[in-house]
C-alpha positions as CSV (number, residue, x, y, z in Angstrom):
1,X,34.4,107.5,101.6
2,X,33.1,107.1,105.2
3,X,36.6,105.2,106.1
4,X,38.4,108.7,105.6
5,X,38.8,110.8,108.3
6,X,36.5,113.4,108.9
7,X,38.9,116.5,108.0
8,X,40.0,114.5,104.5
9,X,36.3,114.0,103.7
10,X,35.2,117.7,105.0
11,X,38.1,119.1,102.3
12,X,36.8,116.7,99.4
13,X,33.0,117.1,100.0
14,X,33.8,120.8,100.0
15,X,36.1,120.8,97.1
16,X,34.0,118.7,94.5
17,X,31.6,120.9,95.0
18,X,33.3,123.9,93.9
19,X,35.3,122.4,91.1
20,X,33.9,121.4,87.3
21,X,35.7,118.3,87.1
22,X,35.2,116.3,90.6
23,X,36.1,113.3,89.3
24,X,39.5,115.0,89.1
25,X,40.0,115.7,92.9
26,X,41.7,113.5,95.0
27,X,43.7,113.7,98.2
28,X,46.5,112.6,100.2
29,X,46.6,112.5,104.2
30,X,49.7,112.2,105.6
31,X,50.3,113.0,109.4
32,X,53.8,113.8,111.2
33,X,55.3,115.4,114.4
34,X,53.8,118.6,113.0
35,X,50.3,117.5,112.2
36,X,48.2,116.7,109.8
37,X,48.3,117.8,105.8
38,X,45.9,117.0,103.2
39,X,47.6,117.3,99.6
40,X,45.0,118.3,97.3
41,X,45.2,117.2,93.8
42,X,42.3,118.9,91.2
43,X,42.2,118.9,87.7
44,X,44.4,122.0,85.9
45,X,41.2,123.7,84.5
46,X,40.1,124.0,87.9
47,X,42.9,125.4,89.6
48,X,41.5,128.5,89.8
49,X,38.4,128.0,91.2
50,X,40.1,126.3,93.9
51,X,43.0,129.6,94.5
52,X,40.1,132.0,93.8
53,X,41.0,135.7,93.6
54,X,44.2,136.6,95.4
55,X,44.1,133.4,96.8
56,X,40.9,133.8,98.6
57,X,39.4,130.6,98.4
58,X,42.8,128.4,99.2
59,X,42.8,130.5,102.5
60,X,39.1,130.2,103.0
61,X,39.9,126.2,102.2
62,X,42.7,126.0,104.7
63,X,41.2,128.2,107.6
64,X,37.6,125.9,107.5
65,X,40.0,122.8,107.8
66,X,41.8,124.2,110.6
67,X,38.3,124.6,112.4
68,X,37.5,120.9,111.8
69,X,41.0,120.3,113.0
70,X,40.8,121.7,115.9
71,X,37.1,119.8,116.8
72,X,39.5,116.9,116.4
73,X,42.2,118.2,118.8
74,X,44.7,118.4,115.6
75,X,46.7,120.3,113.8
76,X,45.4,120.2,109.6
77,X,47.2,121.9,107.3
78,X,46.0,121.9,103.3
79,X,48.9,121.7,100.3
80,X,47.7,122.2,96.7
81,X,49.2,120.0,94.1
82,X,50.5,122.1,91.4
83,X,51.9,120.0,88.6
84,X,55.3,120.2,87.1
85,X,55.4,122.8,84.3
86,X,52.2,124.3,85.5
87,X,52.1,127.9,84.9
88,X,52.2,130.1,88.4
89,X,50.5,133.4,88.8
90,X,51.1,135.9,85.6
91,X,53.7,138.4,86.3
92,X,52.2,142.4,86.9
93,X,53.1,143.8,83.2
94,X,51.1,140.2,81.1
95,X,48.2,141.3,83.9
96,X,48.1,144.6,82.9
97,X,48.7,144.4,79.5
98,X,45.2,142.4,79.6
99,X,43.1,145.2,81.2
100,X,44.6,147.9,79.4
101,X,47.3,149.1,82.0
102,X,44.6,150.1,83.7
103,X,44.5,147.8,86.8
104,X,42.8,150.6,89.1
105,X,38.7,149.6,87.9
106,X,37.1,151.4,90.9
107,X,35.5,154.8,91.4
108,X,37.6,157.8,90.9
109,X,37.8,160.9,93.2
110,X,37.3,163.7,91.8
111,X,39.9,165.4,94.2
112,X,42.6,163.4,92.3
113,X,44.4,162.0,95.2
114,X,44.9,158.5,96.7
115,X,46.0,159.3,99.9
116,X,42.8,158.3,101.7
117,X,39.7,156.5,101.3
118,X,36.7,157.6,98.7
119,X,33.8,158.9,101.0
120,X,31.5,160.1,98.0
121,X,30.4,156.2,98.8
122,X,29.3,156.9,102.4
123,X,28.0,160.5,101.6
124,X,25.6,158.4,99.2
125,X,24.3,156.4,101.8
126,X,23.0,159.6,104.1
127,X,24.2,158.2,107.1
């Protein structure tokens, strides 16, 4: 591992330890006109982990490796291998057929509308 460069071993230190199956995770460096990009490949049951919520972690991933790209004077871009015939994000009715239709999980208001934010939160805090 210590021949890799430091932005592909930064991304698979990082990665391995977030995944459940790190013998799984491998990647590619390629670098071009336009940069650098490190393909990551992970095992299917850990494509989640690795998108996270919304895609959180992926962007969390890819803005950390831009930081060690830049130390490097380099432009590092992160792909994530998704297989053929993977499944991609559920479409809106599966996801809320799962909760019950009822997506909204947060606080209600008792005033009944959504036009602005829920103070009741910050009128808790005595501020």
């Amino acid at each position: 591992m210590s021949d890799m460069p430091q932005d592909q071993q930064f991304i698979d230190f990082v990665v391995k330890a977030l995944v459940d199956h790190s013998e799984a995770v491998k990647t590619e460096r390629t670098v071009d006109e336009m940069g650098v990009l490190i393909t990551l490949h992970v095992s299917p049951e850990d494509m989640g982990q690795i998108i996270g919520r919304q895609g959180q972690t992926a962007r969390s991933l890819r803005t950390l490796l831009r930081v060690v790209g830049a130390k490097n004077n380099a432009r590092v871009n992160l792909k994530i291998y998704e297989p053929e015939g993977s499944r991609g994000p559920r479409p809106r009715e599966e996801r809320e057929s799962m909760h019950g239709g009822d997506m909204n999980m947060g606080p209600s208001t008792s005033s009944g509308s959504s036009a602005g934010p829920d103070t009741s939160i910050v009128d808790d805090l005595k501020i």
